[in-house]
N, C-alpha and C positions, 0 to 999 in steps of 0.2 A: 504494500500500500504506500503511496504518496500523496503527498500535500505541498501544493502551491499554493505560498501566502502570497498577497496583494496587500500590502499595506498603503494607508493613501490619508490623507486628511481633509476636511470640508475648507475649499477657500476662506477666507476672511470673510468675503461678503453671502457666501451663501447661505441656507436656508437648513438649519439640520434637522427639524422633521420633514421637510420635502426630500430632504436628502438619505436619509436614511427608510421615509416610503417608495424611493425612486430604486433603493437598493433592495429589498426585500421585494420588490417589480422583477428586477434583473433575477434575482434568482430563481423567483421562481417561476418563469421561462426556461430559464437553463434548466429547470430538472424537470422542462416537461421535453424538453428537444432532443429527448434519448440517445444520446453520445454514448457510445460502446465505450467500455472499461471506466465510465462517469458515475461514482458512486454518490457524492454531493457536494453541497456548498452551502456555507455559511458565512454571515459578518458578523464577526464581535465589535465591540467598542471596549479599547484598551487603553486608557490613561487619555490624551489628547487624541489621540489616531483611531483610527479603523484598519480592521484587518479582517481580509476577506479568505476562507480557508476553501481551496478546491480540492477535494479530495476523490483521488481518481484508485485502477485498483494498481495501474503498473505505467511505466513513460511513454508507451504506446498509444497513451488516451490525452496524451495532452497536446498533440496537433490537432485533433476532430473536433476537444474542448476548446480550446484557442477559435477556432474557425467560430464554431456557434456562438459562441459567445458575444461574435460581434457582426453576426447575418441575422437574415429571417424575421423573427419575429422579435430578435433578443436588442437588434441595430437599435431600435429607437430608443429602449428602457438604457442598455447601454451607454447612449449616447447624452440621453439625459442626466448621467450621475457622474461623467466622464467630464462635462462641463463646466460643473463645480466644484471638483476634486483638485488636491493637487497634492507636491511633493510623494511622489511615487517610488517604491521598493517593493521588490521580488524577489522570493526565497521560493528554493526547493527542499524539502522533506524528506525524508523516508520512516516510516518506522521502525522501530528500532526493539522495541518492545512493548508488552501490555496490548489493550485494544482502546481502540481511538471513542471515546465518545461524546460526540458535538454537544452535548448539552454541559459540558465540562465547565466552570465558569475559575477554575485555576488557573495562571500559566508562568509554567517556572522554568528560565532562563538561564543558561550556567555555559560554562567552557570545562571540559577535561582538565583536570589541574596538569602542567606540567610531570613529565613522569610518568604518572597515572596511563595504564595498560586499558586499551579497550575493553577490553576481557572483565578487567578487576573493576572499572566504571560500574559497567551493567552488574557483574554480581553484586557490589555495594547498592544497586538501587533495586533489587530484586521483589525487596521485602514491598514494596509498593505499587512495581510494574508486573507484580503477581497477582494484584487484588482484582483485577478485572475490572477496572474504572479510572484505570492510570494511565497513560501513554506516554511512552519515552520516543522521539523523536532526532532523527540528528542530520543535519545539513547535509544535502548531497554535494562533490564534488566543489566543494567552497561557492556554491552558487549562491550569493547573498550575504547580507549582513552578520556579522558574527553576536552574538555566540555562538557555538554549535549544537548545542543541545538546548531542546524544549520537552517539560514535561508538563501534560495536562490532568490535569484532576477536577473532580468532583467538589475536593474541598481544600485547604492550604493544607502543603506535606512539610514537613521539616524536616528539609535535606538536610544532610551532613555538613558543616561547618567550611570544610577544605572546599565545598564544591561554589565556595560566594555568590551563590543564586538571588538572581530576582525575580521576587513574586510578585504575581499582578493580576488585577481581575480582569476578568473578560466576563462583558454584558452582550449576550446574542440582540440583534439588531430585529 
């Protein structure tokens, strides 16, 4: 499974409940426009920004998504939320552990400490990406902003000390 974030912010002069009914338009279009390997999409609202989560099953599904996204029936809602948006960033995903689930309203931000083994990461974070409400996350191929690692939850985790996470809510849109 992967995850393409869109993170984005409402111009200064825009409207943000126009803006965020203009987003919740967008999406769901896209999850009516049945894109193969397109499992969903969501916007949280996280601190100042917005961040939109596509979650496809593998990177085979992200040229068809891309395509629809901005044809058909999707071009106008699209283009409407596209208008007042701005300062743009893109991140790729993968999962990593746990299972992903979008009603998640946690999200904890961290980098591998120096050192620290891929291996030895994930069994340190076992105890909570076992629970089946956790999802461990980690940057594909440095494509995007750092940090590398995102975990979602249900509710706030308290990682480990060495891992200097930040935690942050995310409000579904």
């Amino acid at each position: 499974m992967i995850a393409y974030l869109f993170f984005h912010e409402l111009a200064p002069d825009g409207d943000a409940i126009r803006y965020e009914e203009g987003l919740r338009r967008f999406h769901s279009t896209l999850a009516q426009a049945g894109v193969p390997g397109f499992i969903g999409s969501q916007t949280y609202r996280v601190g100042s920004q917005y961040c939109d989560w596509y979650v496809v099953e593998n990177s085979a599904a992200l040229d068809p998504l891309n395509d629809a996204a901005v044809s058909g029936q999707r071009s106008a809602s699209h283009a409407d939320v596209a208008r007042v948006a701005t300062n743009f960033t893109g991140k790729l995903l993968k999962l990593a552990a746990g299972q992903y689930s979008p009603d998640a309203t946690t999200e904890i931000r961290f980098a591998k400490p120096h050192g620290m083994t891929y291996p030895h990461l994930y069994r340190l974070l076992e105890r909570w990406t076992g629970r089946g409400d956790v999802s461990l996350w980690r940057r594909m191929m440095v494509l995007g902003p750092a940090p590398e690692f995102t975990l979602i939850a249900r509710s706030e985790v308290d990682l480990p000390r060495e891992l200097d996470a930040e935690v942050l809510k995310r409000e579904p849109v």
